[in-house]
C-alpha positions as CSV (number, residue, x, y, z in Angstrom):
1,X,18.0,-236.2,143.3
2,X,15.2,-234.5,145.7
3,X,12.0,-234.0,143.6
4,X,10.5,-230.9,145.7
5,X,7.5,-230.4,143.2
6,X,6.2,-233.7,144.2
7,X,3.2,-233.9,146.6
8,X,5.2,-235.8,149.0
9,X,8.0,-233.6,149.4
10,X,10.1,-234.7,152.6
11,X,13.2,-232.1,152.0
12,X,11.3,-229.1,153.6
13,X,12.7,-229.7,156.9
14,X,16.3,-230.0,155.6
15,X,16.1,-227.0,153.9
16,X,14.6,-225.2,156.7
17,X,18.3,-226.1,158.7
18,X,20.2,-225.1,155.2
19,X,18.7,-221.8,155.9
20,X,19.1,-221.3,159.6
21,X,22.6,-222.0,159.0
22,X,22.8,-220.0,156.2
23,X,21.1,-216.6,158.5
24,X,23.8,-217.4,160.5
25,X,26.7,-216.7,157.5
26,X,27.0,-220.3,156.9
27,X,28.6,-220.1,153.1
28,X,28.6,-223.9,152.7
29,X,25.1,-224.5,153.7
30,X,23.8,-221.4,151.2
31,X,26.1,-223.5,148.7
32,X,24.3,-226.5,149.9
33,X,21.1,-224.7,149.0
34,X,22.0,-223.9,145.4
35,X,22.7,-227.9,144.8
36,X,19.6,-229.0,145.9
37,X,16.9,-226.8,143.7
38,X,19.2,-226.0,140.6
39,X,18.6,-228.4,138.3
40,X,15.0,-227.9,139.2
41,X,14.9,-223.9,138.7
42,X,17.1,-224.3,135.6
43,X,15.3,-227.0,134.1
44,X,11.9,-224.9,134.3
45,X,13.9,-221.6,132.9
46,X,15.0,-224.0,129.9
47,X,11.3,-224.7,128.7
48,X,10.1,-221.2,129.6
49,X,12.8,-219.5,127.6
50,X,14.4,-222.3,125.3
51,X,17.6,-221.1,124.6
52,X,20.2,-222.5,126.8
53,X,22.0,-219.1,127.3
54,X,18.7,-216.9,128.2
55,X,18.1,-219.9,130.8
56,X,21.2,-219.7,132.8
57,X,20.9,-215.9,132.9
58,X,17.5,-216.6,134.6
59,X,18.9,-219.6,137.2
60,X,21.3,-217.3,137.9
61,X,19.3,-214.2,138.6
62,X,16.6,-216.0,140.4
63,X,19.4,-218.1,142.6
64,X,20.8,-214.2,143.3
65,X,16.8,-213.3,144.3
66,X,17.2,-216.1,146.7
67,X,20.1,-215.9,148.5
68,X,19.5,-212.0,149.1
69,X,15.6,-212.8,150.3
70,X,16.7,-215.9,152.7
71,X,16.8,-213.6,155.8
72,X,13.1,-212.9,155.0
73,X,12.1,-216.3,155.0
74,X,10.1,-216.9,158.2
75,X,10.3,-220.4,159.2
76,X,6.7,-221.4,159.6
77,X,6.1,-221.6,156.3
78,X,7.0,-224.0,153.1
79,X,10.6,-223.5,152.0
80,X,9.8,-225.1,149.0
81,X,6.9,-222.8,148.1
82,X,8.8,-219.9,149.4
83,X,11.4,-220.7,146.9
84,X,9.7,-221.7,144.1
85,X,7.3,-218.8,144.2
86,X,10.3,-216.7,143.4
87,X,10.9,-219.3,140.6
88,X,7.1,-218.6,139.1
89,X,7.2,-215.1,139.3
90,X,10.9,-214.3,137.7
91,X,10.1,-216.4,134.5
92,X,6.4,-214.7,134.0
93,X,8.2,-211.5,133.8
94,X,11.6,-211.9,132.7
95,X,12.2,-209.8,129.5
96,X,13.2,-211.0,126.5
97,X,14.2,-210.1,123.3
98,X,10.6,-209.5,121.3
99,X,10.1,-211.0,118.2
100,X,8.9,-208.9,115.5
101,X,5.8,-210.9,115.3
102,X,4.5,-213.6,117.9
103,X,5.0,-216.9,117.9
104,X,1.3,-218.6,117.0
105,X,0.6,-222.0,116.0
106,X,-0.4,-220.6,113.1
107,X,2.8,-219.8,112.2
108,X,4.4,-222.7,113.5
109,X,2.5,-224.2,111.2
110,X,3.4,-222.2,108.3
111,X,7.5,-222.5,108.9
112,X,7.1,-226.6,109.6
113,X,5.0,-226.6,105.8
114,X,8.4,-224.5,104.7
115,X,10.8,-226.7,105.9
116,X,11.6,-229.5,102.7
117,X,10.9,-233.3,103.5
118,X,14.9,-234.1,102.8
119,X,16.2,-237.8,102.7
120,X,19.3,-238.0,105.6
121,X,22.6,-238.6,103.5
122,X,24.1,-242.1,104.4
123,X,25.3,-242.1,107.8
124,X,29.1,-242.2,107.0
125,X,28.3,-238.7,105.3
126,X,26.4,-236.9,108.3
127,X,27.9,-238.7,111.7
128,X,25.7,-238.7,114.6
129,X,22.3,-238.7,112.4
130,X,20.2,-240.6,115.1
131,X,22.0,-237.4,117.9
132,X,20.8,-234.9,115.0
133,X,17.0,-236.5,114.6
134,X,17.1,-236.6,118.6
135,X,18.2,-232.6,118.2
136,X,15.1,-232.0,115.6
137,X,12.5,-233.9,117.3
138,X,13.1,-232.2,120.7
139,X,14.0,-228.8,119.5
140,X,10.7,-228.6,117.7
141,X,8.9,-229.7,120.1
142,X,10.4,-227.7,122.3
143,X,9.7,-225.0,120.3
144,X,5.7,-225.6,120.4
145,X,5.7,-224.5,124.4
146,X,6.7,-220.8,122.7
147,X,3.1,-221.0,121.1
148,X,1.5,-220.8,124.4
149,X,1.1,-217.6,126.1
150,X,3.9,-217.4,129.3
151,X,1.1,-218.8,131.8
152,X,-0.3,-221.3,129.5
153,X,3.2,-222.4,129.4
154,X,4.2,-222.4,132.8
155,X,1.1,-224.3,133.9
156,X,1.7,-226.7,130.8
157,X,5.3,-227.2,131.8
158,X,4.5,-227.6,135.7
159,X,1.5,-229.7,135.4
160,X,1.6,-231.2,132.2
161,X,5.4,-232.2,132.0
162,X,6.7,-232.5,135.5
163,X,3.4,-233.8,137.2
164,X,2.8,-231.2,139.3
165,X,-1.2,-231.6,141.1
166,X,-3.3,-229.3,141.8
167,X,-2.4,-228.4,145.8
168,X,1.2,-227.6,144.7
169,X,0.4,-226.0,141.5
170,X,-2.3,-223.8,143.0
171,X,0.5,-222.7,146.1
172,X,3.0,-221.8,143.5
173,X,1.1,-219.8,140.7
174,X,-1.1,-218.2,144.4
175,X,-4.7,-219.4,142.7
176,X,-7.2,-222.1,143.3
177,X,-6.8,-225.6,142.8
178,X,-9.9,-225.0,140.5
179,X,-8.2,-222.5,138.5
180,X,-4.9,-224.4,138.3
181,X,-6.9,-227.2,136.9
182,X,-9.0,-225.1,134.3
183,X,-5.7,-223.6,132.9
184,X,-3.8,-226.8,132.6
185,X,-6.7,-228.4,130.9
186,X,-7.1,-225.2,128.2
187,X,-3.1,-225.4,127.7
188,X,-3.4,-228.9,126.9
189,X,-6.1,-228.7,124.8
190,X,-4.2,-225.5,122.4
191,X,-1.4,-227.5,122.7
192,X,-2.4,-231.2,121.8
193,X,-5.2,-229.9,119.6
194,X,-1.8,-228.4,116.8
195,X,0.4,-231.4,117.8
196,X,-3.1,-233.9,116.6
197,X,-3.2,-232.1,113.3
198,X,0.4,-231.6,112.6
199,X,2.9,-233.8,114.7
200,X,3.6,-237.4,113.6
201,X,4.8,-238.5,116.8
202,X,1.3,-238.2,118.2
203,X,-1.1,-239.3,115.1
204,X,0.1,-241.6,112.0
205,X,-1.6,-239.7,109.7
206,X,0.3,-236.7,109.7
207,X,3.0,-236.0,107.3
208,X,5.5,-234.3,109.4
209,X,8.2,-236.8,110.6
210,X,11.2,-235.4,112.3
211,X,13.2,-237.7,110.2
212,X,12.6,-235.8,107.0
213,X,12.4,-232.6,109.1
214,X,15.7,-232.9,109.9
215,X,18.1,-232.2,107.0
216,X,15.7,-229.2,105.8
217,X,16.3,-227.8,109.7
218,X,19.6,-228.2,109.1
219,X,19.8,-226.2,106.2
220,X,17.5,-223.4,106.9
221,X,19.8,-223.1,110.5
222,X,17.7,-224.4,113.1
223,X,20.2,-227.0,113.8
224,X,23.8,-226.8,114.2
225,X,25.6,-230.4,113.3
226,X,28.6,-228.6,115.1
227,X,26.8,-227.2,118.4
228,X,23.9,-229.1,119.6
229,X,21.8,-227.6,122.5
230,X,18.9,-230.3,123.2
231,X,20.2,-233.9,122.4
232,X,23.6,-233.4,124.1
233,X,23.3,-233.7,127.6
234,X,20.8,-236.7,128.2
235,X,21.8,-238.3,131.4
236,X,18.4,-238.4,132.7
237,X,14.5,-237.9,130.9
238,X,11.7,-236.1,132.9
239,X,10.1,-239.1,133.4
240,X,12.7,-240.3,135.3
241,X,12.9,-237.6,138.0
242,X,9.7,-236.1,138.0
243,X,6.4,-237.6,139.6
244,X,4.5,-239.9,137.7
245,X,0.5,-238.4,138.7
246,X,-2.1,-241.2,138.0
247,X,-4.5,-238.8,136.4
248,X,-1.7,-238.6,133.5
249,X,-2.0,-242.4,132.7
250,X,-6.1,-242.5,132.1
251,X,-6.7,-239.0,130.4
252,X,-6.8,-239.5,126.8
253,X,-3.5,-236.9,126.4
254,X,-1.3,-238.7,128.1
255,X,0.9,-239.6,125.1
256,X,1.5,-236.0,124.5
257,X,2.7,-235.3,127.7
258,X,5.0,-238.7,127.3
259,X,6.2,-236.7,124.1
260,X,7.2,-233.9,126.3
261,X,8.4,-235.9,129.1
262,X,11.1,-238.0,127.0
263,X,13.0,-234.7,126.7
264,X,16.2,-234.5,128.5
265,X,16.0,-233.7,131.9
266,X,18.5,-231.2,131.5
267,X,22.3,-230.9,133.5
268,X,22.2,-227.6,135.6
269,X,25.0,-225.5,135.0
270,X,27.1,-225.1,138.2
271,X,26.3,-221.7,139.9
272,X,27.6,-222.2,143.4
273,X,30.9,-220.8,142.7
274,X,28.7,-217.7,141.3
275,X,27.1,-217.7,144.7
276,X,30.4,-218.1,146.7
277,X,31.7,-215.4,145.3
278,X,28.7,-212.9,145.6
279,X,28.6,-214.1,149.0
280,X,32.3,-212.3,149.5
281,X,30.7,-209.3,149.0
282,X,30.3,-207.9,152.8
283,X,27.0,-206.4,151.7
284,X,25.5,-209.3,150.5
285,X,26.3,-211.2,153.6
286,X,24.8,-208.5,155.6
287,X,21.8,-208.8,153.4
288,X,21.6,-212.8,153.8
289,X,22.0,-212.5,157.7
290,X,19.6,-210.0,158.1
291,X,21.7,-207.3,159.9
């Protein structure tokens, strides 16, 4: 799997001839496109909006974005910042349904105290209970990114989960690599400053375990035994596919990213047979080849 938010990005130049061909109404090589960045585009959708269904709808429109913008691409530049620029942008301002009140950490906080430490039933009576603490542990954590506001998130999600520095980060959000720093380090520090006072995983002396979370999340709806959206699909964690930056290891937070990095990293849905077919549309291949 390519890895184009890493520093040493080498696909740039492959892209750049996916795209040439693709000017010149090359379907396979916009298709080709589309396989490459993906999982990437999707995976960042997934933490942005949580819920599997709002983040397809977003892959999908953003992948739309893109193949209708490739005949403005201009070759000089960056592909990859070219694209995922679009990426940034979409999920900052992507509407979604408001909640009657915002999600804080205050309230977080509040609804975690609500939710009963249960025993889990013996294992023959609840299948799967190790699957449904998996499903608990990551869909609250999860959940904690919706505390930050959309930037905090999206620089605590680029930087803070899948290692993205400062040169690429700054590129992307179109800021300094000052100011890319200074809002990673305040979304860390809202962020790991709840999880040190609530979250077990992170400090012993909390009570909250996701353990005895789980049964209670199961009963107040949070977690469906029958339909699982986080612990389903793991056939790969972030750590595994996304750079490993060595300012990560010796800052004192770095086992609260690890948290965050253990989640799945997450199997796109296939959208180049959504893409194909768009593409059959004459205007939008008039569009893509820039007549």
């Amino acid at each position: 799997m390519i890895r184009p938010l890493a520093d040493d990005y080498s696909g740039d130049a492959d892209d750049k001839a996916l795209v040439a061909r693709a000017k010149e109404g090359d379907a396979d090589a916009i298709a080709a496109l589309v396989e490459r960045h993906q999982p990437w585009i999707y995976n960042i959708a997934r933490r942005m909006l949580y819920r599997p269904a709002d983040a397809e709808d977003a892959t999908q429109e953003i992948l739309i974005k893109v193949v209708t913008k490739l005949s403005t691409f201009e070759d000089r530049s960056s592909f990859r910042t070219w694209l995922y620029r679009i990426v940034v942008n979409h999920v900052l301002n992507v509407k979604r349904v408001q909640r009657a009140e915002p999600l804080t950490f205050t309230r977080y906080a509040a609804a975690l105290e609500r939710t009963p430490d249960l025993d889990l039933p013996d294992p023959a009576a609840l299948p799967d209970t190790e699957l449904l603490i998996d499903e608990a542990r990551i869909g609250c954590t999860s959940g904690l990114l919706l505390c930050l506001s959309e930037e905090q998130r999206l620089i605590y999600i680029l930087g803070g989960i899948f290692g993205v520095g400062d040169v690429v980060g700054a590129e992307l959000l179109e800021t300094s690599r000052d100011n890319y720093r200074q809002k990673l380090a305040r979304a860390r520090n809202d962020l790991h400053h709840f999880m040190h006072g609530q979250c077990g995983l992170v400090n012993s002396a909390n009570p909250c375990r996701c353990r005895r979370k789980t049964l209670g999340f199961i009963r107040l709806g949070y977690i469906d035994p029958d339909k699982l959206i986080f612990a389903t699909d793991r056939t790969a964690h972030v750590r595994e596919v996304a750079e490993e930056r060595l300012d990560a290891l010796v800052q004192l937070d770095a086992d609260y990213a690890a948290i965050f990095r253990d989640h799945p990293f997450h199997q796109s849905p296939d959208f180049v047979g959504a893409v194909k077919n768009l593409l059959q549309q004459r205007s939008v291949r008039t569009i893509v080849e820039g007549e």
